[in-house]
C-alpha positions, 0 to 999 in steps of 0.5 A, a space after each residue: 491482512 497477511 499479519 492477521 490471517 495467515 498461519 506461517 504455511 499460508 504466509 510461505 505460499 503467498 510470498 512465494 507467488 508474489 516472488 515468482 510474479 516478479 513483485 518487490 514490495 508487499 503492502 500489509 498492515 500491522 494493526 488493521 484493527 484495534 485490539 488486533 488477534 491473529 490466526 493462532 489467536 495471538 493479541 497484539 497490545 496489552 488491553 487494546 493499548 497502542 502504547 503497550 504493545 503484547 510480547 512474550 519471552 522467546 520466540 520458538 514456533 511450537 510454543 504458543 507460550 513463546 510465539 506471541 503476535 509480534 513473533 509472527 510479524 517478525 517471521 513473515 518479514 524474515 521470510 519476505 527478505 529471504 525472498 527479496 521482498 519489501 514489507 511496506 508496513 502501515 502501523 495502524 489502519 486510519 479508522 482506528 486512529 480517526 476513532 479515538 483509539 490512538 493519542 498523540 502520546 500513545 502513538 510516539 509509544 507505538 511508532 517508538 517500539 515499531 521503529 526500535 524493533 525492526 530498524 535493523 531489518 533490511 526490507 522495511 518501507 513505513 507507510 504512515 496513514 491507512 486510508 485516510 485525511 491527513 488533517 483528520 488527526 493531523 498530529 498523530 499522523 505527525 507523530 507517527 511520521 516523526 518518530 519512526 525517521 528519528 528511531 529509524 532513519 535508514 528505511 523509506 517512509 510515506 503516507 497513504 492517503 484516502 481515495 482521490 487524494 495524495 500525500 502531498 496534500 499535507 506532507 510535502 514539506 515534512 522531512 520525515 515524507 521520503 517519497 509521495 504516494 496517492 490513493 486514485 481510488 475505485 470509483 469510475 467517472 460517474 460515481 467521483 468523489 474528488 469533488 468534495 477534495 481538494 483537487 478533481 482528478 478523479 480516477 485519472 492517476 496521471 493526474 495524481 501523479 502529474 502534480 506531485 511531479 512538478 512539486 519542489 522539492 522533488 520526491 518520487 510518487 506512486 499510486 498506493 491503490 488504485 482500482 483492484 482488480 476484482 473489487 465493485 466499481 464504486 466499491 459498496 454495491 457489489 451488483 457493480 461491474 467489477 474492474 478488470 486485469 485490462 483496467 489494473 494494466 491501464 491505471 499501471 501505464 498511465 501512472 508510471 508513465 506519467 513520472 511513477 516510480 512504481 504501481 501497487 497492484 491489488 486483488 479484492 480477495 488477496 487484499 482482506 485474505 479471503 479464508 474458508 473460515 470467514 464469516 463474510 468478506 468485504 466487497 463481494 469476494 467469494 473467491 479464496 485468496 489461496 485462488 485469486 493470487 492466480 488472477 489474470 492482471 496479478 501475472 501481468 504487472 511484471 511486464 510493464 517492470 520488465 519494460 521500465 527496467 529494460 533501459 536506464 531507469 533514471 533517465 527517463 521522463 514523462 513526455 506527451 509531445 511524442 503522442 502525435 494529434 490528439 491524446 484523447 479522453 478518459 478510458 483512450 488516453 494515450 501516454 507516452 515517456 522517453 529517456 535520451 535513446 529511447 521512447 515508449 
């Protein structure tokens, strides 16, 4: 909720954070809501309508007048380019769309003036879908898909599925699907829904991750959200345990070993912005954002990009032969990926 939430200040201090902890890609969506208001108060659309979006002559910070919803949008991604950060831009969260407020018609609106306005940005990757089936509202999704590749074909794009399920599962074969992503979710063994999926990978992400490496043709893959660390086990009964930095670092490991070409790492407060001003927060968070940036695993993803890119990146594969007897179950599977003179 970084668009939403943060006043220019606050954004500054997260991205900044982010920097220093060696992170390249912040995931943020633009619409979490429909109608959607920022911390200044600001509306994104016209009537809560996709199709037309809120924008004010100018620009100039100090001028409410002037500094509109999609100003600020503009702000914090300028600021995250000058840092050497990625946006990966969700356009509109998947509840909205799964609750009838964004048409086919509204959506290639939408995705047009998205993709006309930051197409000459350098640090955009589209992340079409929200949490969500591609079959629910398959056409929007499409829609979505297509239009930001014709406008903008120059920036990355993929889709970001429901938990225990992946991109592949519907848009393998779409043109506009530049690389796969994967929601392995946050529920532990017991408490699986993959049963009522298409697959029953459950909170193995290597599995996940396994077959869209065999798909043709190949695409890279990554998990777009595993478990996070501070957020309940199963996510909605908050006198759960809580996953941990230990397991955040795992479900790291285990995917790019597996063939990722990357991790998303995620943090309960940091996620829904936990602010002073809240009226209540979503899955037991009552830590302040502004605090739980410092939380362990946040620090620690940067070793596990350190050790991938300390020898050539694009050599390297998956390898299971190299883990000698057993690889084990569950929680104590080993895993293991080499390239030509190296092996990990």
């Amino acid at each position: 909720l970084l668009f939403n939430k943060l006043k220019r200040e606050e954004a500054e201090t997260y991205l900044e954070d982010r920097r220093q902890k060696g992170f390249n890609v912040i995931q943020v969506m633009v619409l979490h809501q429909v109608p959607s208001v920022n911390v200044y108060g600001d509306s994104a659309l016209i009537h809560a309508n996709v199709a037309r979006p809120l924008t004010t002559p100018g620009n100039t910070a100090t001028d409410a007048a002037q500094y509109d919803f999609w100003d600020h949008v503009d702000y914090i991604v300028d600021l995250a380019a000058k840092k050497g950060l990625y946006m990966g831009l969700v356009p509109v969260w998947g509840t909205n769309v799964k609750g009838g407020k964004v048409s086919v018609s509204q959506a290639k609106a939408y995705a047009t003036f998205l993709a006309e306005r930051y197409k000459n940005r350098p640090n955009i990757i589209w992340l079409n879908g929200g949490d969500i089936a591609g079959s629910d509202s398959m056409q929007v999704w499409k829609t979505i898909g297509a239009t930001l590749k014709a406008v903008d074909p120059n920036h990355l794009e993929t889709y970001h599925p429901r938990g225990r399920t992946q991109s592949s599962d519907w848009f393998h074969q779409e043109k506009w699907l530049d690389f796969n992503m994967y929601q392995s979710g946050h529920q532990r063994y017991e408490q699986d829904t993959s049963r009522k999926e298409k697959n029953h990978y459950g909170p193995d992400n290597w599995k996940y991750q396994q077959a869209d490496y065999a798909l043709k043709p190949a695409k890279p893959s990554i998990d777009g959200e595993p478990s996070y660390e501070g957020i309940p086990q199963g996510l909605h009964d908050i006198k759960q345990p809580r996953w941990t930095d230990a397991d955040v670092r795992r479900y790291g490991y285990w995917s790019v070993f597996a063939g990722a070409f990357g991790y998303t790492y995620g943090q309960n407060s940091v996620m829904q912005m936990h602010s002073s001003f809240d009226k209540g927060s979503a899955y037991g968070s009552s830590e302040l954002w502004s605090s739980a940036i410092n939380a362990p695993g946040a620090a620690q993803m940067q070793y596990l990009k350190q050790l991938m890119l300390s020898r050539p990146y694009f050599e390297r594969v998956p390898d299971q032969s190299l883990v000698a007897g057993a690889v084990g179950e569950k929680y104590d599977r080993l895993a293991a990926t080499r390239g030509k003179n190296y092996a990990f």
